[in-house]
C-alpha positions as CSV (number, residue, x, y, z in Angstrom):
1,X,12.8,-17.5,-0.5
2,X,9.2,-17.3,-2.7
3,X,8.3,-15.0,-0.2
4,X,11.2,-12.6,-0.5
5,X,11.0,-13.1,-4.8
6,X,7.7,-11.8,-5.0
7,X,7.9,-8.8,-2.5
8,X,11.2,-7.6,-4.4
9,X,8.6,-8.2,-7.6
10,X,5.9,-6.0,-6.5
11,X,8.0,-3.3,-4.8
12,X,10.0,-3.1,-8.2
13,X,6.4,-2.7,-10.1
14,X,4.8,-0.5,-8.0
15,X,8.3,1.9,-8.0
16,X,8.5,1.3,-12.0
17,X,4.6,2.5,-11.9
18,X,4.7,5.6,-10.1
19,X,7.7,6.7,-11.9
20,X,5.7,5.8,-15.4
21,X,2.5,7.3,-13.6
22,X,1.3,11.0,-15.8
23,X,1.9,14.0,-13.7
24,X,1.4,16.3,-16.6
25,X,1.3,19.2,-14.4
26,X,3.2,22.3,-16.5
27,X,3.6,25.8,-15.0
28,X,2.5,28.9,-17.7
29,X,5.8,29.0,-18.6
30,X,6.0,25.8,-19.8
31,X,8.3,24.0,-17.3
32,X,7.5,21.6,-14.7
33,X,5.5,23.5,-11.6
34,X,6.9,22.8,-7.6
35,X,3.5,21.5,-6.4
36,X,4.0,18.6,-9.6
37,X,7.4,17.6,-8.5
38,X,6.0,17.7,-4.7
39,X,3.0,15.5,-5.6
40,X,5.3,12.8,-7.3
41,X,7.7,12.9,-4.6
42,X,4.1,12.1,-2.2
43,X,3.2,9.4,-4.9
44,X,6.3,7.7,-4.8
45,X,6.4,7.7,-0.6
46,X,2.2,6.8,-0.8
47,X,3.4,3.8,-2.9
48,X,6.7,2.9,-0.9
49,X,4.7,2.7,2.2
50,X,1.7,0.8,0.2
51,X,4.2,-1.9,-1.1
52,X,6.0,-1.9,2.7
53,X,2.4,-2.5,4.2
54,X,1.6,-5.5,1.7
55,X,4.7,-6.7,2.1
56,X,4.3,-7.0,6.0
57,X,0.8,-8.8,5.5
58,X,2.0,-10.9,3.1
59,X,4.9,-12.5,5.2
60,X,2.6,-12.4,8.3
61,X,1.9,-16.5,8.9
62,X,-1.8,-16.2,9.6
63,X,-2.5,-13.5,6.6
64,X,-0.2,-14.5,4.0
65,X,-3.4,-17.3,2.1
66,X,-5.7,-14.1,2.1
67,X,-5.5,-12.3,-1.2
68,X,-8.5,-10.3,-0.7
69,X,-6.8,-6.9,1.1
70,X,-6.3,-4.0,-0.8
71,X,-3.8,-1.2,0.6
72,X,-4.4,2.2,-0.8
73,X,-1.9,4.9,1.0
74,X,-2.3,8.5,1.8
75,X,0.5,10.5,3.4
76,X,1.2,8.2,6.2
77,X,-2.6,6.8,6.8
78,X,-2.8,3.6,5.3
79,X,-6.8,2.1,4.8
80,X,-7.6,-1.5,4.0
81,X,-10.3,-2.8,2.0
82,X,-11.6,-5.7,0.8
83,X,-12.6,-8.8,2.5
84,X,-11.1,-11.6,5.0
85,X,-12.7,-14.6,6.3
86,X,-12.6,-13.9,10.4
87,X,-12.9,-11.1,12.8
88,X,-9.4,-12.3,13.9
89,X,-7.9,-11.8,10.8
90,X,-9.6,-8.5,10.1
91,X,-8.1,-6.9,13.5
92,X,-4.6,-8.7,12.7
93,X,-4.7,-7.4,9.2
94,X,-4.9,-3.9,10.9
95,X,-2.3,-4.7,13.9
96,X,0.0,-5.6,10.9
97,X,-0.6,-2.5,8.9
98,X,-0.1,-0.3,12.3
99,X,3.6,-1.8,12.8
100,X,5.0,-1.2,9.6
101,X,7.3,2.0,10.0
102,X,6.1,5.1,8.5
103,X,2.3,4.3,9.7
104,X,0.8,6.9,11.6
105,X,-2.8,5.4,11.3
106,X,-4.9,2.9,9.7
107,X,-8.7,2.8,8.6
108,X,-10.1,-0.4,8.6
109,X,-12.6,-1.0,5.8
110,X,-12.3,-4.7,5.5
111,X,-15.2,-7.1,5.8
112,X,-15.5,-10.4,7.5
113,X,-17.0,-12.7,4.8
114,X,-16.9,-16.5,5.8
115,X,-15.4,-18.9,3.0
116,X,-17.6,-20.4,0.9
C-alpha cells in the first residue's frame, strides 16, 4: 500500500513539474509557437514514461532497496545511470526498464559498485 502511496506521489510531482517547467518559446508575433506546444507535449510523455519506468523498478522485489538509478527519458529510449551493487541487478534493472510499455530501448549506463 506504501508502495502504491509513493508512486501516485512521484507521478503526481513529476506531472505538477513538467506542467510548471518554462517553455518560454514565443513566435514573432508574440503568441505561443507549434514546435513549443510540440516540445511540452514530448516533455510531458518523456516524464510519463520516466515516472512509469521508476515506478516498475521500484515495485520490482529485488530492485525496490536500490535508490541509486536515475531514469532520464527521451522519446521512447529510456537510459539508466547511477550505480547498483551486482551485475545481476544492473541487467535486471535494464530487463525492468525494457518491459514497461512505451519502451522502445534502453541504454544502460549504470555501474556495479559493491556495498561498502
Amino acid at each position: 500500500m506504501k508502495a502504491l502511496a509513493l508512486t501516485l506521489s512521484v507521478a503526481a510531482a513529476l506531472a505538477l513539474a513538467a506542467c510548471a517547467s518554462d517553455k518560454s518559446g514565443t513566435s514573432s508575433s508574440g503568441g505561443t509557437s507549434g514546435s513549443t506546444t510540440s516540445e511540452i507535449k514530448q516533455d510531458s510523455k518523456d516524464s510519463w514514461l520516466t515516472t512509469k519506468v521508476k515506478s516498475a523498478l521500484a515495485a520490482d522485489v529485488g530492485l525496490k532497496t536500490l535508490t541509486g538509478i536515475n531514469v532520464d527519458t527521451s522519446g521512447s529510449v529510456v537510459t539508466l545511470k547511477g550505480s547498483v551493487d551486482t551485475a545481476a541487478n544492473k541487467s535486471r534493472a535494464e530487463q525492468v526498464a525494457r518491459g514497461v510499455e512505451g519502451v522502445s530501448s534502453v541504454k544502460n549506463e549504470l555501474s556495479v559498485q559493491a556495498k561498502q
